[in-house]
ROLUM-827631 format. One record per atom (N, C-alpha, C, O): x, y, z; residue in one letter. Coordinates in pm, whole numbers, plus 50000, padded with zeros to 5 digits. Layout:
XYZA
...
END
This chain:
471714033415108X
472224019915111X
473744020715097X
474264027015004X
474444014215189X
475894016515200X
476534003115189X
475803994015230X
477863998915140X
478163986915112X
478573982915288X
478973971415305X
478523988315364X
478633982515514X
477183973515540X
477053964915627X
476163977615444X
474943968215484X
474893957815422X
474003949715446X
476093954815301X
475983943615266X
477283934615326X
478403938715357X
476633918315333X
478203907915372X
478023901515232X
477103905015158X
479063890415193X
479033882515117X
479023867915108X
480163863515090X
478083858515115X
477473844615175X
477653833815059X
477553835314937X
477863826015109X
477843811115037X
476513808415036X
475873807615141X
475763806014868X
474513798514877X
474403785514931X
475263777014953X
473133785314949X
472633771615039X
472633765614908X
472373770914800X
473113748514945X
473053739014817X
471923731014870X
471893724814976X
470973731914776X
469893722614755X
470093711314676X
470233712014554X
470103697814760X
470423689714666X
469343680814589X
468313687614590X
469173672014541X
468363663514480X
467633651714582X
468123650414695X
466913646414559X
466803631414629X
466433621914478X
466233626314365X
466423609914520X
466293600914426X
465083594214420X
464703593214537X
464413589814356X
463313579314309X
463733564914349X
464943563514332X
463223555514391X
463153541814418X
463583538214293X
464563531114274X
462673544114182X
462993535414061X
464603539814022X
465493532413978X
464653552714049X
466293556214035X
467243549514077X
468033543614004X
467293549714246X
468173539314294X
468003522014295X
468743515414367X
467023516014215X
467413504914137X
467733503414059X
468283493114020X
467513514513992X
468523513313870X
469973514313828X
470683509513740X
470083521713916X
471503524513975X
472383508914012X
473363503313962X
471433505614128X
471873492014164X
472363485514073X
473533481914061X
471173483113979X
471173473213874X
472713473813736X
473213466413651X
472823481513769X
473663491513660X
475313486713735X
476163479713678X
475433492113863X
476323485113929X
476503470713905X
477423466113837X
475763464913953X
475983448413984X
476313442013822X
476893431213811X
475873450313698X
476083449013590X
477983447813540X
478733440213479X
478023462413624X
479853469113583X
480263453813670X
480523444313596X
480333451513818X
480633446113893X
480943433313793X
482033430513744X
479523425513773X
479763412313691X
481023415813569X
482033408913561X
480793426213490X
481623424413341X
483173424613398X
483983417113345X
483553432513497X
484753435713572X
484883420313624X
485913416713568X
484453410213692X
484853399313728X
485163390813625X
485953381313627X
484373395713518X
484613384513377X
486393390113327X
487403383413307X
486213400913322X
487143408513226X
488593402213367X
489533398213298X
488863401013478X
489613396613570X
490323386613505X
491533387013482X
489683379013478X
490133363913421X
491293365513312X
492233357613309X
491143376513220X
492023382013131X
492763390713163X
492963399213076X
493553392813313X
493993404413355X
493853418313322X
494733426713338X
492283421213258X
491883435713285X
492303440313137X
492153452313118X
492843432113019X
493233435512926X
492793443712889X
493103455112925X
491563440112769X
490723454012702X
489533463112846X
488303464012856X
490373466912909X
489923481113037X
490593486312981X
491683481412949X
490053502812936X
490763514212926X
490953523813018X
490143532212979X
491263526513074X
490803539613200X
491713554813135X
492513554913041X
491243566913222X
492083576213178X
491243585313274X
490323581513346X
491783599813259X
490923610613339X
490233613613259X
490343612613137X
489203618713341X
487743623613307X
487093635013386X
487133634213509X
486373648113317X
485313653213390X
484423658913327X
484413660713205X
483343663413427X
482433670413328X
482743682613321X
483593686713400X
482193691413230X
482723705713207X
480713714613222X
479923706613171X
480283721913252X
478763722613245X
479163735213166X
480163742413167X
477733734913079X
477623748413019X
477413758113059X
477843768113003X
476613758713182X
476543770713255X
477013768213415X
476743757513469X
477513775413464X
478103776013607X
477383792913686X
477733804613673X
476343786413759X
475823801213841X
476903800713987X
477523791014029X
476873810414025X
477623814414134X
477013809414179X
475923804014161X
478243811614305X
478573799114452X
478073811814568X
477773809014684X
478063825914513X
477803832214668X
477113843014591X
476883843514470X
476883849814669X
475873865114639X
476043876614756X
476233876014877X
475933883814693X
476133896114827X
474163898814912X
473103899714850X
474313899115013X
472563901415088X
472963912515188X
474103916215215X
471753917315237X
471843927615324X
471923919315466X
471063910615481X
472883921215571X
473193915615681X
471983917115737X
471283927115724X
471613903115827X
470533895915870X
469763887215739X
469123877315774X
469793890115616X
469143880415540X
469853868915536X
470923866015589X
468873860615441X
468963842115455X
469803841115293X
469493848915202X
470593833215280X
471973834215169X
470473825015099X
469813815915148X
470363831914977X
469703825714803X
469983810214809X
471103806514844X
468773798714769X
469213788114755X
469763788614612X
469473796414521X
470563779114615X
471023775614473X
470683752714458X
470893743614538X
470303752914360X
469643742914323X
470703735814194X
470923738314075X
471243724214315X
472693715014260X
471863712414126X
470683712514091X
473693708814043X
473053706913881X
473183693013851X
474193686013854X
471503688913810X
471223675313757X
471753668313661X
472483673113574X
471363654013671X
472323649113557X
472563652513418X
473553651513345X
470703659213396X
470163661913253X
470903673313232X
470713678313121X
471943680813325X
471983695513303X
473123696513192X
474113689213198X
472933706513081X
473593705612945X
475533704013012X
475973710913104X
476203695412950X
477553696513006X
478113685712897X
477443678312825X
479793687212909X
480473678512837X
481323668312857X
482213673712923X
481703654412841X
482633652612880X
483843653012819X
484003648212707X
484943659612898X
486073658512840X
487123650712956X
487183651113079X
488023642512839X
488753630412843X
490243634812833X
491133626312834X
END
């Protein structure tokens, strides 16, 4: 086995799909922000805080893998909401 038989590939991202009940809730959740944001308008946006934000995850698996040329690149399986992470502000 010689490193000429291997290339180095970007995993396939598998993503999620959603539940009905998910994306109403979602909805619902929206049209919620939407309403408090039209209320909060009236007071020119006073008490809105904004600032940057992201998540940080506890674990991060690689983005590529080495395979023997002609194989199919490893799926990798996007990270869910539940997946352990932090936010930092």
């Amino acid at each position: 086995m010689e490193e000429k038989d291997f290339k180095k590939v970007a995993l396939r991202w598998v993503s999620y799909t959603l539940t009905k009940e998910q994306k109403d809730r979602r909805v619902i959740a929206a049209r919620e922000m939407l309403s408090q944001l039209i209320k909060m308008r009236r007071n020119n946006f006073v008490h809105v805080i904004t600032g940057e934000e992201t998540w940080i995850y506890y674990r991060n698996p690689p983005n590529s893998a080495w395979v023997r040329r002609g194989e199919e690149a490893p799926k990798r399986v996007a990270k869910g909401i539940a997946s352990p992470k932090v936010l930092v502000t």
